[in-house]
TORPA-679375 format. One line per field, with one value per atom (N, C-alpha, C, CB): x, y negated, z; residue in one letter. Coordinates in Angstrom, 3 decimals. Each point is the difference from the previous one (the first is absolute). Glycine has a CB too. Layout:
u = X,...
v = Y,...
w = Z,...
residu = A,...
This chain:
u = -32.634,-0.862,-0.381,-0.886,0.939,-0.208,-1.532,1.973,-2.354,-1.571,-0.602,0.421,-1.247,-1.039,0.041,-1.596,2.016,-0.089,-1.723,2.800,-3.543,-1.207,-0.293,-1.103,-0.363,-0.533,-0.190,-0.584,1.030,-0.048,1.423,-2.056,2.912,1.313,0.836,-0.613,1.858,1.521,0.786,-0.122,1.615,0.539,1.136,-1.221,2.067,1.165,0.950,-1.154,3.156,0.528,0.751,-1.190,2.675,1.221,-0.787,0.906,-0.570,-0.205,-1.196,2.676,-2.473,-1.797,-0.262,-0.353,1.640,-0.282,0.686,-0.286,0.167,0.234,-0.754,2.279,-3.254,-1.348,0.211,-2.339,2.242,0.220,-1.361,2.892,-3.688,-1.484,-1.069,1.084,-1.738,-0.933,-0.435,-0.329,-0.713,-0.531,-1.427,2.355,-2.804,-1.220,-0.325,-0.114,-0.182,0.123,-0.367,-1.343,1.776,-0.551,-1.001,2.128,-2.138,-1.223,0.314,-1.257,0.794,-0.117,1.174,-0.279,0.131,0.573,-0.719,1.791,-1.945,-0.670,1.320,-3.009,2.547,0.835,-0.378,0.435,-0.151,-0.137,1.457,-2.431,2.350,0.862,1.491,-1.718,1.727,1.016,0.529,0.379,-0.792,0.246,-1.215,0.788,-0.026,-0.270,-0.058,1.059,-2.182,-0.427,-0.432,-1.194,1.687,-0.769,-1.832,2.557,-3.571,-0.678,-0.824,0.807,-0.157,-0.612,-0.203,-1.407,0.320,-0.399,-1.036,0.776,-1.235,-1.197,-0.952,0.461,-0.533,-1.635,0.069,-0.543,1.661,0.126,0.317,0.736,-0.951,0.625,0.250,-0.680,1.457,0.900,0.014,1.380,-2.166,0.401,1.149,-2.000,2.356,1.009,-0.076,-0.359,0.659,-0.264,-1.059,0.092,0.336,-0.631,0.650,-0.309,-0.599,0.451,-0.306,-0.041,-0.787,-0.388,-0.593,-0.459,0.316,0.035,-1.581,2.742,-3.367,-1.335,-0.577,0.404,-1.460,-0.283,-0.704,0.007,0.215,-0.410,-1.839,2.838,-3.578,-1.609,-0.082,-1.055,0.046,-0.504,-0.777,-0.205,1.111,-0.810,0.899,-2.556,3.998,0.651,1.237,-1.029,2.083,1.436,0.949,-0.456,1.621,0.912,0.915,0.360,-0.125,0.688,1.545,-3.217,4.359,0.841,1.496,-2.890,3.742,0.750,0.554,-1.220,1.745,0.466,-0.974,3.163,-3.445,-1.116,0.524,-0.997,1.876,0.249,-0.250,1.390,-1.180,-0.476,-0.648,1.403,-2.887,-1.387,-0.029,-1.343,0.699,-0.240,-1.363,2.118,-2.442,-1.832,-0.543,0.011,-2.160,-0.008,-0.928,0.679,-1.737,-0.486,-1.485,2.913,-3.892,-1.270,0.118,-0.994,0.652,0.390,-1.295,1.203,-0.284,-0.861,-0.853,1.521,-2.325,-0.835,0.670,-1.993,2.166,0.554,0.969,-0.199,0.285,0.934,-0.897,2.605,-2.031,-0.175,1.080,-1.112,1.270,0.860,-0.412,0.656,0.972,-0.024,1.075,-0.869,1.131,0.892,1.077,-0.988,0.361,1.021,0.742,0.781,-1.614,0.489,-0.885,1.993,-1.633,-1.590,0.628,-0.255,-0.658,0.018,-0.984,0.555,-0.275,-0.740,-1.529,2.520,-3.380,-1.535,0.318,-1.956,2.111,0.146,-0.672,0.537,-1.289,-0.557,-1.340,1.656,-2.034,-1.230,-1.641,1.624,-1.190,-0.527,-0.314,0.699,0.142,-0.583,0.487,-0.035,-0.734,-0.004,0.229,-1.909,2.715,0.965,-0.684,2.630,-3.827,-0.345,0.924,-2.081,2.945,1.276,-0.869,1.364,-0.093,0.098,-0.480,0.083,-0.097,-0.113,1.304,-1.955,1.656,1.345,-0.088,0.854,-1.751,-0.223,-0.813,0.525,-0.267,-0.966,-1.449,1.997,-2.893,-1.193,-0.266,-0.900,0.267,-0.543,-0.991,-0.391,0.112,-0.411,-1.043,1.972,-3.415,-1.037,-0.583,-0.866,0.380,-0.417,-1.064,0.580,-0.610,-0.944,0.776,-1.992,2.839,1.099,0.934,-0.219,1.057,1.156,1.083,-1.049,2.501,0.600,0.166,1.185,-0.779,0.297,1.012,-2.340,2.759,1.464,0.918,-0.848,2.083,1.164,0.518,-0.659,1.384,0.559,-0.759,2.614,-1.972,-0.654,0.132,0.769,0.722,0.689,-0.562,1.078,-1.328,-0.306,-1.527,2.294,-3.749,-1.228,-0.541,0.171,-1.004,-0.334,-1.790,2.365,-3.251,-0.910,-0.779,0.543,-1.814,-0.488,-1.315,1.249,-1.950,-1.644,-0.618,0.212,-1.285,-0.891,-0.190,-1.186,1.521,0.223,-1.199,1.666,-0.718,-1.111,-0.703,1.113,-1.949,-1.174,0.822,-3.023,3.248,0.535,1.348,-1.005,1.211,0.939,-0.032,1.120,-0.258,-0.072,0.918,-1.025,1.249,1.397,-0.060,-0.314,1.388,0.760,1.174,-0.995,1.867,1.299,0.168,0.510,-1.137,-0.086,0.172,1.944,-2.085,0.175,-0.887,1.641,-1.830,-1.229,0.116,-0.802,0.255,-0.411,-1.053,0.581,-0.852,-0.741,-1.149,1.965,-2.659,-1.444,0.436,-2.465,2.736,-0.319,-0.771,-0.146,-0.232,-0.927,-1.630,1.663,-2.384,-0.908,-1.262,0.950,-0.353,-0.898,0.123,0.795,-0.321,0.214,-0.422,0.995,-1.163,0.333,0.212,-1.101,1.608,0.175,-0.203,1.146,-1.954,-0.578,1.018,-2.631,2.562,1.049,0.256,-0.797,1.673,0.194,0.225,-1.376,1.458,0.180,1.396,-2.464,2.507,0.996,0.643,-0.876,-0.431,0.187,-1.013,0.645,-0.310,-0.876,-2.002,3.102,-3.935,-0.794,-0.456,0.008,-0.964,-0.845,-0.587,-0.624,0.201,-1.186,-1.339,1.471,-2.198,-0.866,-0.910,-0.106,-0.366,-0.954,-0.871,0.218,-0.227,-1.105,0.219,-1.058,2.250,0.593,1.221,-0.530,0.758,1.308,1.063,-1.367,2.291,0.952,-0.110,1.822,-1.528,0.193,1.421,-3.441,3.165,1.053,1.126,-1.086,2.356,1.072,0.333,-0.062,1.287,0.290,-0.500,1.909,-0.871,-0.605,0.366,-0.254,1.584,0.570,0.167,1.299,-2.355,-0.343,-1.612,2.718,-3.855,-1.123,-0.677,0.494,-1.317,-0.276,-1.410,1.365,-2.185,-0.982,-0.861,0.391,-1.926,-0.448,-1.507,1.901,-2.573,-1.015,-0.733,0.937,-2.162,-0.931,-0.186,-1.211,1.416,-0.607,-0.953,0.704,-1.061,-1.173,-0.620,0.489,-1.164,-0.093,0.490,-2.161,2.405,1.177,1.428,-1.279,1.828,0.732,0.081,0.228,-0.711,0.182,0.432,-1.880,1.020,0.315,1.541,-2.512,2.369,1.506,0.980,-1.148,1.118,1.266,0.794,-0.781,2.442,1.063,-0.111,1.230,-1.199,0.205,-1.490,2.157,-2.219,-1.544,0.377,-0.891,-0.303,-0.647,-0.864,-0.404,1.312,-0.622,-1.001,2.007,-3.472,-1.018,-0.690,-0.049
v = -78.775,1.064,-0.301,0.448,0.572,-0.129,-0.325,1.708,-2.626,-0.386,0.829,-2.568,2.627,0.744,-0.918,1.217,-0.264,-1.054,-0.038,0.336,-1.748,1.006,0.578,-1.429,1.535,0.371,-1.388,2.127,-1.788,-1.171,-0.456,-0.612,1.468,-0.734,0.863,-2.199,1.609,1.031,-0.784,1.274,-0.207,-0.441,0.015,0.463,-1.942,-0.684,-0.059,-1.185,0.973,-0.298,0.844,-1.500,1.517,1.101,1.270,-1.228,2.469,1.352,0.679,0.524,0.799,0.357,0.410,1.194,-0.920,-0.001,-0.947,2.174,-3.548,-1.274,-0.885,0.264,-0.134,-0.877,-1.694,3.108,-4.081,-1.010,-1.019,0.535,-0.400,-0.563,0.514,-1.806,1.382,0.260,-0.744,1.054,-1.080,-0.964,0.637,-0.892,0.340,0.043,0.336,-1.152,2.676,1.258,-1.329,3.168,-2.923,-0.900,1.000,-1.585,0.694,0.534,0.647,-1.421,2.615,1.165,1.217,-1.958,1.579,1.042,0.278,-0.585,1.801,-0.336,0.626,0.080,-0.511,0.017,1.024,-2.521,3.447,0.778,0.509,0.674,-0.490,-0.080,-0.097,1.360,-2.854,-0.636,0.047,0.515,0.437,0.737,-0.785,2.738,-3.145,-1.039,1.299,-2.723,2.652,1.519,-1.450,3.266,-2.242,-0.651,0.508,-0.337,-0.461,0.210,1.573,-2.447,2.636,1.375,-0.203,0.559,-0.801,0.046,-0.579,1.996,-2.449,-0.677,0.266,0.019,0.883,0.220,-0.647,2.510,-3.090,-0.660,-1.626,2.354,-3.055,-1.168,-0.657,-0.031,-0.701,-0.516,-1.408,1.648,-2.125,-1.506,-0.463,-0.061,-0.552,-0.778,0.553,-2.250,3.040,0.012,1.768,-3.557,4.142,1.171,1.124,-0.786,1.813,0.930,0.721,-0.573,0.955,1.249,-0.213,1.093,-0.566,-0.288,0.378,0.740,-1.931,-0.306,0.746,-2.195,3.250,0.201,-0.832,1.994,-2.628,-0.600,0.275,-0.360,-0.210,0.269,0.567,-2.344,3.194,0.524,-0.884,2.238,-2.792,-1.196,-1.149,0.551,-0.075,-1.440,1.088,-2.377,1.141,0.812,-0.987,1.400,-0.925,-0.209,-1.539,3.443,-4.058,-1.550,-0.204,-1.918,1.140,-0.661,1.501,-1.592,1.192,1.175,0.169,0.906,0.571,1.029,1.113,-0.351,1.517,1.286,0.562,0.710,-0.591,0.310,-0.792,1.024,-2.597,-1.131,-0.882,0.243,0.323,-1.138,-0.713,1.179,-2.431,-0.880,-0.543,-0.481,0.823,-0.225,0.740,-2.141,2.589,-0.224,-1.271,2.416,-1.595,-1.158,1.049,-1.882,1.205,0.498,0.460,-1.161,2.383,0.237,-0.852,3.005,-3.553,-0.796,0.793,-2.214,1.114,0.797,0.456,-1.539,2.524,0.991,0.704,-1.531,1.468,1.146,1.136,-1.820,2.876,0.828,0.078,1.057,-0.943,0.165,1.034,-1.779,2.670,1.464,0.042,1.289,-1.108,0.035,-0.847,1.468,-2.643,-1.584,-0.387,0.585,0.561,-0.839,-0.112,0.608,-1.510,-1.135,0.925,-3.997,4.562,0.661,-0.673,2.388,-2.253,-0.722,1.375,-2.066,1.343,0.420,1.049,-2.537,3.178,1.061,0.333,0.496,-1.544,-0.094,-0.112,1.252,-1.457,-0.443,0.646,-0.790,1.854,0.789,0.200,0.395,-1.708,0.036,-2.156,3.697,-3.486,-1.603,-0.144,-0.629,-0.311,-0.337,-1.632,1.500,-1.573,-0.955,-0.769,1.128,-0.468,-0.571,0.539,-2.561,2.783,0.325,1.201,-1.948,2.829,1.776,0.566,-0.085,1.683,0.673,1.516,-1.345,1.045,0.610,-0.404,1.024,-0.949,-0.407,0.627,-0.736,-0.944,1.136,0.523,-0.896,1.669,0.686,-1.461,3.332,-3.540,-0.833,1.009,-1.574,0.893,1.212,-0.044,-0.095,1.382,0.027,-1.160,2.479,-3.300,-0.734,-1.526,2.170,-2.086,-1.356,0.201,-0.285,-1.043,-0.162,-0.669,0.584,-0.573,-0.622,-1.096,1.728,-2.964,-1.452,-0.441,-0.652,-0.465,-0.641,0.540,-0.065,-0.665,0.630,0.411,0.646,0.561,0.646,1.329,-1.400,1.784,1.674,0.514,0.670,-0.589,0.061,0.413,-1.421,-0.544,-0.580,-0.452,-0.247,0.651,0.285,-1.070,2.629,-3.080,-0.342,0.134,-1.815,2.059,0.230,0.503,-1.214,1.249,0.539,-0.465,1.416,-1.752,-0.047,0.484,-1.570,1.370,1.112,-0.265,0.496,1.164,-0.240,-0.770,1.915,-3.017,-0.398,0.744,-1.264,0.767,1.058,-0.211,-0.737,1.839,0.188,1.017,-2.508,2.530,0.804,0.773,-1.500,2.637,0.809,0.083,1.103,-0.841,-0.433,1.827,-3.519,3.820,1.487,-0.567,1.987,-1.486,-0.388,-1.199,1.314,-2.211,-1.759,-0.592,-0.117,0.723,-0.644,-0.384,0.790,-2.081,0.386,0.486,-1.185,1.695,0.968,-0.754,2.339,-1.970,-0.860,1.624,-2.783,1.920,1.371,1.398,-2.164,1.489,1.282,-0.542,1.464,-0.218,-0.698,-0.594,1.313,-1.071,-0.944,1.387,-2.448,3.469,1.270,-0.224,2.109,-2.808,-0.318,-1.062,1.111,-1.370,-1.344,-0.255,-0.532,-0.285,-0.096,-1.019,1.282,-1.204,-1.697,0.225,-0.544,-1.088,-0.231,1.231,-2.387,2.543,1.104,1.090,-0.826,1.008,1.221,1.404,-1.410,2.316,0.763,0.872,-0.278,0.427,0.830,-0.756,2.388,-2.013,-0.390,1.022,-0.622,-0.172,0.380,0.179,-0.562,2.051,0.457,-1.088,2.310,-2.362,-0.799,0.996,-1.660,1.753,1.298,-0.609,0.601,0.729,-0.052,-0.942,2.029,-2.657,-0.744,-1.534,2.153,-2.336,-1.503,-0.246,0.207,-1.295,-0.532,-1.139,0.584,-0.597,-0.700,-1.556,2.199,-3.105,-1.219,-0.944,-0.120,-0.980,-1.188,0.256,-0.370,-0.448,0.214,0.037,0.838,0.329,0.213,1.215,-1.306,2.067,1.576,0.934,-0.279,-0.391,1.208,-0.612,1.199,-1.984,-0.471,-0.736,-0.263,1.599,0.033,-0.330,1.418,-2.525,-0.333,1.155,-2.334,2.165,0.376,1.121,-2.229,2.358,0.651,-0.217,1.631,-1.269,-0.583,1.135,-2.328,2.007,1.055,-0.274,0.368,0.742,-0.210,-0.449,1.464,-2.477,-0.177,0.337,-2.144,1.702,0.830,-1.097,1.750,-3.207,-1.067,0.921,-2.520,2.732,0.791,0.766,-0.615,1.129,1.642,-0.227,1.246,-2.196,-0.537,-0.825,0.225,-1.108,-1.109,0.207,-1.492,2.322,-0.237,1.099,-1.118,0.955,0.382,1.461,-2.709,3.010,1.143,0.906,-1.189,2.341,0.757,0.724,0.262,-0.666,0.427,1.404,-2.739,3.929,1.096,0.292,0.888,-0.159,0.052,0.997,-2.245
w = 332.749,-0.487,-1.449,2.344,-3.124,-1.441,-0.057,-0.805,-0.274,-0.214,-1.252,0.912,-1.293,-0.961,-0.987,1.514,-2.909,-0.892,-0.351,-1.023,0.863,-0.301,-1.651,2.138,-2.817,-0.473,-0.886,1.569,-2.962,-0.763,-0.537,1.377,-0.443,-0.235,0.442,0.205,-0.670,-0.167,0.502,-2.035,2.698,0.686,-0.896,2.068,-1.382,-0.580,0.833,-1.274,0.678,0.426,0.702,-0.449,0.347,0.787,-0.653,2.861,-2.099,-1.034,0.684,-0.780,-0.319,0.276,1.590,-2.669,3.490,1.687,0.238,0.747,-1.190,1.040,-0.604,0.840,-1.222,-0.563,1.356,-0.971,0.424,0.658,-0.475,0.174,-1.075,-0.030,-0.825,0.459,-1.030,-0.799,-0.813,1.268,-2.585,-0.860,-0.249,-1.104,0.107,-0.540,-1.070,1.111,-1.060,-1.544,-1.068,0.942,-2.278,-1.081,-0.513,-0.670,-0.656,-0.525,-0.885,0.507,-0.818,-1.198,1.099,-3.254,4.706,1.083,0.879,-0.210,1.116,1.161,0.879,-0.681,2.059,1.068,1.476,-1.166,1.423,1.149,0.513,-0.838,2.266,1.067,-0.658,1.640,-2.008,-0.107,-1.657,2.716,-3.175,-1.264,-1.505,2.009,-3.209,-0.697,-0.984,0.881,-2.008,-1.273,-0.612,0.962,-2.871,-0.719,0.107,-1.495,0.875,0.042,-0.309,-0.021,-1.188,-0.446,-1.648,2.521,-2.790,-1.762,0.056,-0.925,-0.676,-0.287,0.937,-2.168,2.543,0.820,1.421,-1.117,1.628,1.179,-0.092,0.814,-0.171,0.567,1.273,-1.707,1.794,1.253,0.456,-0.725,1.350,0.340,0.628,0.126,0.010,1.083,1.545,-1.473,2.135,1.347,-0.058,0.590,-1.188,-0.389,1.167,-2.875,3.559,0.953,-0.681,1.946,-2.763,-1.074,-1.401,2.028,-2.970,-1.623,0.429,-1.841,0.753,-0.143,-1.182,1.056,-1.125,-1.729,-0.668,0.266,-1.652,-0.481,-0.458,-0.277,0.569,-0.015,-1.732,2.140,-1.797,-1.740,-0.718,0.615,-1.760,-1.044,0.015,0.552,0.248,-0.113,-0.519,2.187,-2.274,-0.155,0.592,-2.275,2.579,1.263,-0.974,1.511,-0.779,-0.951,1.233,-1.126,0.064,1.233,-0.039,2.072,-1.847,-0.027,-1.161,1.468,-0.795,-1.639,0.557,-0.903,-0.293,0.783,0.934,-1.753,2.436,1.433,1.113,-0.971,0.469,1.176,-0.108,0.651,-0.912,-0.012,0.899,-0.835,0.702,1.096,0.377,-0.581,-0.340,-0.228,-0.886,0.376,-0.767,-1.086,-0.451,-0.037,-0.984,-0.687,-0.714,-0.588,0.748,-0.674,-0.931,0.676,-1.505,-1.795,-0.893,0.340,-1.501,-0.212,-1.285,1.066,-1.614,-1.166,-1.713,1.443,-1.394,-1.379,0.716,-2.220,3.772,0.148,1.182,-0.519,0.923,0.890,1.432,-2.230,3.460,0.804,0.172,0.750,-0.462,0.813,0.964,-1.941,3.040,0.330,0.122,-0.462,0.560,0.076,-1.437,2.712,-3.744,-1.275,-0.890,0.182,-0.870,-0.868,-1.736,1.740,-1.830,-1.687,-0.802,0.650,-2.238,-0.620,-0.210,-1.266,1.114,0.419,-1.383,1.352,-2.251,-0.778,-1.186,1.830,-2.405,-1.494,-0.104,-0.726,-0.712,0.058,0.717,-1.958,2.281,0.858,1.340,-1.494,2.124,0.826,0.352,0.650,0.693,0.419,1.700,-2.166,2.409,1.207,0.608,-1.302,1.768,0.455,1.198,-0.920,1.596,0.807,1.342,-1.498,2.622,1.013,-0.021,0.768,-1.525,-0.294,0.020,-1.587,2.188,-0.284,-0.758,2.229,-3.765,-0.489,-1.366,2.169,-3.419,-0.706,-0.238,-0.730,0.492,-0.424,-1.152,1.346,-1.641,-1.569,-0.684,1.021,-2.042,-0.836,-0.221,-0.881,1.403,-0.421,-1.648,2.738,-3.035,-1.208,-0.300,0.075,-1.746,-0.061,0.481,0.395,-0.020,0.488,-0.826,2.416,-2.427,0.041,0.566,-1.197,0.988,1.284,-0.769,1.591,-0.090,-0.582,0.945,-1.005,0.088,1.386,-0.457,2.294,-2.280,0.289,-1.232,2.151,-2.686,-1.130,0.671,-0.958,-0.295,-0.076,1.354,-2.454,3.208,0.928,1.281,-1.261,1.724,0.738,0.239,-0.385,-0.111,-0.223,1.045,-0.880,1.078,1.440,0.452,-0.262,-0.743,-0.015,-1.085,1.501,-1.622,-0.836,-0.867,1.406,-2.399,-0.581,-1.050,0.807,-0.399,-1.004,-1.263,1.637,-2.622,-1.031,-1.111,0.859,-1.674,-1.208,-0.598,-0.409,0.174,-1.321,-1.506,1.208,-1.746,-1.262,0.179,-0.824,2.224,0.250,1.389,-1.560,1.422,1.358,1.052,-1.286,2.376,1.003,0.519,1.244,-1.105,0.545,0.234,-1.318,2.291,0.187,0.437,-1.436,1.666,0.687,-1.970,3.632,-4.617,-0.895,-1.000,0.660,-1.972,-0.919,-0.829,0.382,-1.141,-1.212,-0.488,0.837,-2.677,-0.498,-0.291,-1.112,1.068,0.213,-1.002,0.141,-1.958,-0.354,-1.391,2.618,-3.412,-0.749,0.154,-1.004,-0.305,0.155,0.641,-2.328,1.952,0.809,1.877,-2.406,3.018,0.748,1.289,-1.771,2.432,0.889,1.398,-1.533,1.799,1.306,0.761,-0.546,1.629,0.939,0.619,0.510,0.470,1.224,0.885,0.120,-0.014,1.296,-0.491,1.470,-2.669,-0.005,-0.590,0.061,0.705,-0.149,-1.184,1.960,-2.792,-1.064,-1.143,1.564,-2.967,-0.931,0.172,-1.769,1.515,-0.154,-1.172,1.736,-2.098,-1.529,-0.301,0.287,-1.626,-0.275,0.166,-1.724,1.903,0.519,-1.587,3.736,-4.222,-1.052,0.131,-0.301,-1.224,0.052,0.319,0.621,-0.149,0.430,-1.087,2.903,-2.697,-0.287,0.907,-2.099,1.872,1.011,-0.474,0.396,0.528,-0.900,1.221,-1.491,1.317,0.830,-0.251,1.795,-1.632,-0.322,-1.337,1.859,-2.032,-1.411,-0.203,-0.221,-1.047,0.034,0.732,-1.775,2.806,0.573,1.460,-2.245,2.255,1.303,0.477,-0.290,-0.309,0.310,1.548,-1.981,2.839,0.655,1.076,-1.746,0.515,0.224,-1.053,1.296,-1.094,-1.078,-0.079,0.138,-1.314,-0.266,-0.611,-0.130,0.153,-0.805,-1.367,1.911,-2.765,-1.616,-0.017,-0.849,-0.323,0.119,-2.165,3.110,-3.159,-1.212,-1.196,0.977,-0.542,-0.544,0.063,1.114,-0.020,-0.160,-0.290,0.645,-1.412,-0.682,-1.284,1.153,-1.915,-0.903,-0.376,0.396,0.257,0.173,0.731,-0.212,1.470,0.563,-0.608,2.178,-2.490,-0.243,1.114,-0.925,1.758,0.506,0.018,1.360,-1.413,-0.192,1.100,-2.621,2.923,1.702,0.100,0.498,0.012,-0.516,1.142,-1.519,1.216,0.887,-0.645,0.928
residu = X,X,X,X,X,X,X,X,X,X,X,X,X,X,X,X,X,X,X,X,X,X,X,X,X,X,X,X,X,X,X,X,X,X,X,X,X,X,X,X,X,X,X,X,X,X,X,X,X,X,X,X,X,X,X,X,X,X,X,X,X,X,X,X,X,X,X,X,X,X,X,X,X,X,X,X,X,X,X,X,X,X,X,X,X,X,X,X,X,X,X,X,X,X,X,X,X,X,X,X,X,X,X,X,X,X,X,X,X,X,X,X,X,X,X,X,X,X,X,X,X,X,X,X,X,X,X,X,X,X,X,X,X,X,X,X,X,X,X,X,X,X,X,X,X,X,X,X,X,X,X,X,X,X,X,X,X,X,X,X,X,X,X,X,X,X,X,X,X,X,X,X,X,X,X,X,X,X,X,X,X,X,X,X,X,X,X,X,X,X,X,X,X,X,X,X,X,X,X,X,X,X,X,X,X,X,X,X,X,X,X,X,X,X,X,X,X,X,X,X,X,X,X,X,X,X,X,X,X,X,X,X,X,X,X,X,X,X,X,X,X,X,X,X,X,X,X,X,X,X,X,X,X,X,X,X,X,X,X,X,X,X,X,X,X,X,X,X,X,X,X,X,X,X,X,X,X,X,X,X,X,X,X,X,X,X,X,X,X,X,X,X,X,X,X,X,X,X,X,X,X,X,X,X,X,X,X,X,X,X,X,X,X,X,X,X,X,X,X,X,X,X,X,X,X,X,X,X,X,X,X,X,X,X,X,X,X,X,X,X,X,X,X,X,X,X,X,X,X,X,X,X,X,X,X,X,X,X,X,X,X,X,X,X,X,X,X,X,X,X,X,X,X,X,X,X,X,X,X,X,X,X,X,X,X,X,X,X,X,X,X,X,X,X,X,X,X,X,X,X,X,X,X,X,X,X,X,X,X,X,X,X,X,X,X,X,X,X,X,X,X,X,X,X,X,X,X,X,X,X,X,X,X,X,X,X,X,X,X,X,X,X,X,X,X,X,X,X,X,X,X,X,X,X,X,X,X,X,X,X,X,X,X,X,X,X,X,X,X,X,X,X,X,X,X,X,X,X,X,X,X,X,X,X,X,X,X,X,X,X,X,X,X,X,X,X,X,X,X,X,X,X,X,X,X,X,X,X,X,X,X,X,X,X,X,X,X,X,X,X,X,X,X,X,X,X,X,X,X,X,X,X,X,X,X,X,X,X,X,X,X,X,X,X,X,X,X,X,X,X,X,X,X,X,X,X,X,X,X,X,X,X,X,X,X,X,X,X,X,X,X,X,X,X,X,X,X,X,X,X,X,X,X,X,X,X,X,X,X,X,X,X,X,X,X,X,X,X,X,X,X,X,X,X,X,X,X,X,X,X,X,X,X,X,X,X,X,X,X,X,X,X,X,X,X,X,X,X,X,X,X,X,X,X,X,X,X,X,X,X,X,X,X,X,X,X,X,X,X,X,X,X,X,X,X,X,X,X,X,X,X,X,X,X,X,X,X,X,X,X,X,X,X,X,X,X,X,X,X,X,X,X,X,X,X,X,X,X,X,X,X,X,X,X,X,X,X,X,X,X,X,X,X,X,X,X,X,X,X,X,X,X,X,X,X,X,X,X,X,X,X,X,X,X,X,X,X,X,X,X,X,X,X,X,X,X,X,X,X,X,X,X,X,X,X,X,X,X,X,X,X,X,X,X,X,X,X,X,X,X,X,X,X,X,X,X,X,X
């Protein structure tokens, strides 16, 4: 009486109706009733002894093989994104790929990105005073009508009556009140 090949494995040997044993599907195959498939594509993988193709979890990408016959994957690491069992580079300074994501994040305003190349990003911190962050990137404030503290996204006015100081001229920190020394001496006139 003919036996069952099982699940995991393919049948070997003499022709496809005189099957005489069986083995043990490899890896980047799976194996059902008797019958040996490549795996499929990046988004799957296959161990050794496989009855059906595994999807690869969201945040990793598929390793081992060629893209039809994965055998494992592998966590995505930091500056990239996984989608679909494949590891892309995280996509510019705009955004940041702390690892095991399958999607990049946005670089919020007032930050910028760090790590990695432009590329490959991996995180992010808050912008210096003298300059502003949009886009995960820095910018230098601006002129001396201007300034900008830590964190921040856009240049700020000097509002009447003040003046900017720290830094250079095109990278104002903070701001200060006229005082009537200043009105006199300082280089920029503080309108009020």
């Amino acid at each position: 009486e003919p036996s069952t090949v099982p699940d995991g494995s393919y049948s070997t040997g003499g022709t496809s109706t005189t099957r005489t044993g069986y083995s043990t599907c490899p890896a980047g195959y799976y194996c059902t009733d008797g019958v040996q498939a490549s795996c499929g594509g990046d988004a799957y993988y296959c161990p050794t002894g496989s009855s059906s193709r595994s999807g690869v979890p969201s945040g990793s990408y598929s390793t081992g093989g060629t893209s039809t016959t994965r055998t494992s994957y592998a966590s995505c690491p930091a500056g990239y994104y996984c989608s679909s069992g494949v590891r892309n580079d995280c996509g510019g300074n705009e955004f940041y790929c702390p690892g095991g994501g399958s999607e990049p994040a946005d670089v919020p305003d007032g930050r910028y990105s760090t790590g990695g190349d432009p590329d490959t990003r991996t995180g992010h911190a808050e912008c210096p005073a003298g300059k502003y962050c949009t886009g995960g990137v820095q910018i230098d404030c601006g002129g001396e009508e201007v300034y900008c503290p830590a964190g921040s996204d856009s240049p700020t006015p000097v509002p009447d009556g003040q003046y900017s100081l720290g830094g250079t001229s095109t990278t104002r920190e903070e701001i200060a009140e006229c005082t009537v020394w200043c009105w006199r001496l300082c280089v920029l006139s503080c309108a009020g």
